[in-house]
C-alpha positions as CSV (number, residue, x, y, z in Angstrom):
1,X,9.0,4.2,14.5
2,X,8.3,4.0,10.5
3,X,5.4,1.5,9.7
4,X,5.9,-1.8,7.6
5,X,4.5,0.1,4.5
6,X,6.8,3.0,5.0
7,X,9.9,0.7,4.8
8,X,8.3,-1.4,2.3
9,X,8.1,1.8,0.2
10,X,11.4,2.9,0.9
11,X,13.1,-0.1,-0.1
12,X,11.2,-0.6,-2.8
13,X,12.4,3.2,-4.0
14,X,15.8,1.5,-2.9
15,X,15.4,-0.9,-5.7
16,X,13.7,1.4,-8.2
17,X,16.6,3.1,-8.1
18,X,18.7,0.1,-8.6
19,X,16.9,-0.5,-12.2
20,X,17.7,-3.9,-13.6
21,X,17.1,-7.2,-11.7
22,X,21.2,-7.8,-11.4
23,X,22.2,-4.8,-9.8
24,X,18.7,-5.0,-7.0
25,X,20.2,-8.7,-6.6
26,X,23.3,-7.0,-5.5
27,X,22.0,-4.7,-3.0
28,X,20.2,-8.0,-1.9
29,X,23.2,-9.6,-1.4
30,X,24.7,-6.8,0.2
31,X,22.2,-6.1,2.9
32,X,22.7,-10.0,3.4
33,X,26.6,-9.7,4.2
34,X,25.4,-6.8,6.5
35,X,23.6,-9.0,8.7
36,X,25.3,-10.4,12.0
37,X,26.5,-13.9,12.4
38,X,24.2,-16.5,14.6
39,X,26.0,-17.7,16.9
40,X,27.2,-21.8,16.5
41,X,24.6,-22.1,19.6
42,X,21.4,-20.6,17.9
43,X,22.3,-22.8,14.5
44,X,19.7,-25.2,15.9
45,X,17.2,-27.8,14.2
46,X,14.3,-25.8,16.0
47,X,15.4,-22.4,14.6
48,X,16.1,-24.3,11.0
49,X,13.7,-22.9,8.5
50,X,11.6,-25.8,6.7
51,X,11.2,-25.6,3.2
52,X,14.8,-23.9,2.1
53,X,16.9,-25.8,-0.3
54,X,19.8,-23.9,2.0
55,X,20.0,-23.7,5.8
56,X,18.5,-20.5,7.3
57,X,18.0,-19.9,10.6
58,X,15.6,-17.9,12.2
59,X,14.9,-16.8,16.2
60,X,12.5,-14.6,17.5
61,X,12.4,-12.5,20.7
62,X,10.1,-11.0,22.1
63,X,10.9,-6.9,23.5
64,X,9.2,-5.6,26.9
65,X,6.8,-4.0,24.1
66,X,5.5,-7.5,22.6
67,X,7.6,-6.5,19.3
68,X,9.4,-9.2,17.9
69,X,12.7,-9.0,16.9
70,X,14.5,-11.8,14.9
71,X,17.8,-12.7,14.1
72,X,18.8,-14.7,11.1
73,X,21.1,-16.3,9.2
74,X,22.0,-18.8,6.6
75,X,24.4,-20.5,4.7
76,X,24.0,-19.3,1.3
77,X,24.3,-15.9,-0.4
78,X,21.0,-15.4,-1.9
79,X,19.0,-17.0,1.1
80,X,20.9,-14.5,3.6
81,X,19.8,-11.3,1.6
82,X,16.4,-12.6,1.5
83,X,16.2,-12.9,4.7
84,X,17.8,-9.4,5.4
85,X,15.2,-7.6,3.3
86,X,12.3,-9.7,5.7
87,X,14.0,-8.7,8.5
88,X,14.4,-4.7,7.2
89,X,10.2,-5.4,6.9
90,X,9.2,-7.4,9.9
91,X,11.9,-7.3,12.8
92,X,10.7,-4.8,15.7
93,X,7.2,-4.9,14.5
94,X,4.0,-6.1,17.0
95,X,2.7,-9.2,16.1
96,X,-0.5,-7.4,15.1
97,X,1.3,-5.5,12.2
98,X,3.0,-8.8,10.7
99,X,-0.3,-10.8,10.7
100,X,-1.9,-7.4,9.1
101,X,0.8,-7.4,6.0
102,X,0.0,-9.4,2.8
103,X,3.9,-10.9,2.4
104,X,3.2,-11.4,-1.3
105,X,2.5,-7.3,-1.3
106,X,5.8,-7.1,-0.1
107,X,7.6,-9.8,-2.6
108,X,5.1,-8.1,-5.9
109,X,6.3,-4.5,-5.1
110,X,10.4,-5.9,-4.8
111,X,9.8,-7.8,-7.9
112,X,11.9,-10.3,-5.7
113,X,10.0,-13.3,-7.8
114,X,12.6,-12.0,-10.7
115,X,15.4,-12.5,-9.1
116,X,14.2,-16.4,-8.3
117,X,14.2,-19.4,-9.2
118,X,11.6,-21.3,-8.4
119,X,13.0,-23.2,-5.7
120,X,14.1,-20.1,-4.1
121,X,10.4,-18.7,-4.3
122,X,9.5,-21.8,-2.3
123,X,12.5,-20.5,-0.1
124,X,11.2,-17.5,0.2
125,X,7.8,-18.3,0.8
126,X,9.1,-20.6,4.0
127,X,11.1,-17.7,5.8
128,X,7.7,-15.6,5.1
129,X,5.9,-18.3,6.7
130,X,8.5,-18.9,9.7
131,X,8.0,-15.1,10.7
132,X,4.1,-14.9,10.3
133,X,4.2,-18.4,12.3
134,X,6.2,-16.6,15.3
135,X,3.5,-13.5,15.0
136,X,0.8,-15.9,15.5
137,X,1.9,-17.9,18.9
C-alpha cells in the first residue's frame, strides 16, 4: 500500500501536469463527481462538517486493520472535489499516519489555497480538521 507522501506526490505531479489553476480546479471537480453518493441515511447532523459554508458530510469506519476509511459527500461542486482529493490522501490510512501528516503540507504542495476563496480555505481547513479529529479518538 503507497504511503500518504507517495500519493501526495503523485497528485501533486497530477496537478503539475495540469498547469494553470483553472484546469487543476477541473480535475478537482472531476475527482469530486467520481465520488459515490451518501446515502439519504448517513446525511446526518453528526456526520455534518462544521465550519463549511456548504453541507459536507463525512463518516469514518474503522477496517479489522485500525485503518480508517471515510466516505463523503456534499452538496456543492467545489466542496465535493475537495473532499475527494482528502479522501485520495487520508482514507485507508492508520490513525498514526494522519496525525503524522502536516495537512497544510498537503494544501501548500496542491497550491489548493489558489483555487480558494477565503471562505472555502476555512472550508477546507474544517474537512482537514474533521479527519484528523476521527484519527485522534
Amino acid at each position: 500500500m503507497s504511503t500518504i507522501a507517495q500519493d501526495l506526490d503523485d497528485l501533486a505531479e497530477d496537478f503539475d501536469l495540469l498547469g494553470d489553476w483553472e484546469e487543476q480546479l477541473q480535475y478537482v471537480l472531476e475527482l469530486g463527481r467520481a465520488l459515490p453518493d451518501l446515502p439519504e441515511a448517513e446525511r446526518t447532523e453528526a456526520n455534518k462538517v462544521r465550519g463549511c459554508a456548504s453541507q459536507v458530510w463525512v463518516v469514518a469506519e474503522r477496517d479489522p486493520d485500525g485503518r480508517l476509511i471515510f466516505r463523503a459527500d456534499s452538496d456543492a461542486q467545489i466542496p465535493r472535489g475537495l473532499i475527494a482529493v482528502l479522501l485520495r490522501l487520508y482514507s485507508g490510512r492508520t490513525p498514526e499516519e494522519i496525525r503524522a501528516t502536516d495537512p497544510q503540507v498537503a494544501v501548500q504542495r496542491l497550491k489548493l489555497e489558489s483555487m480558494l476563496t477565503s471562505q472555502r480555505a476555512n472550508g477546507l481547513a474544517a474537512m482537514v480538521e474533521r479527519i484528523r479529529r476521527e484519527a485522534a479518538a
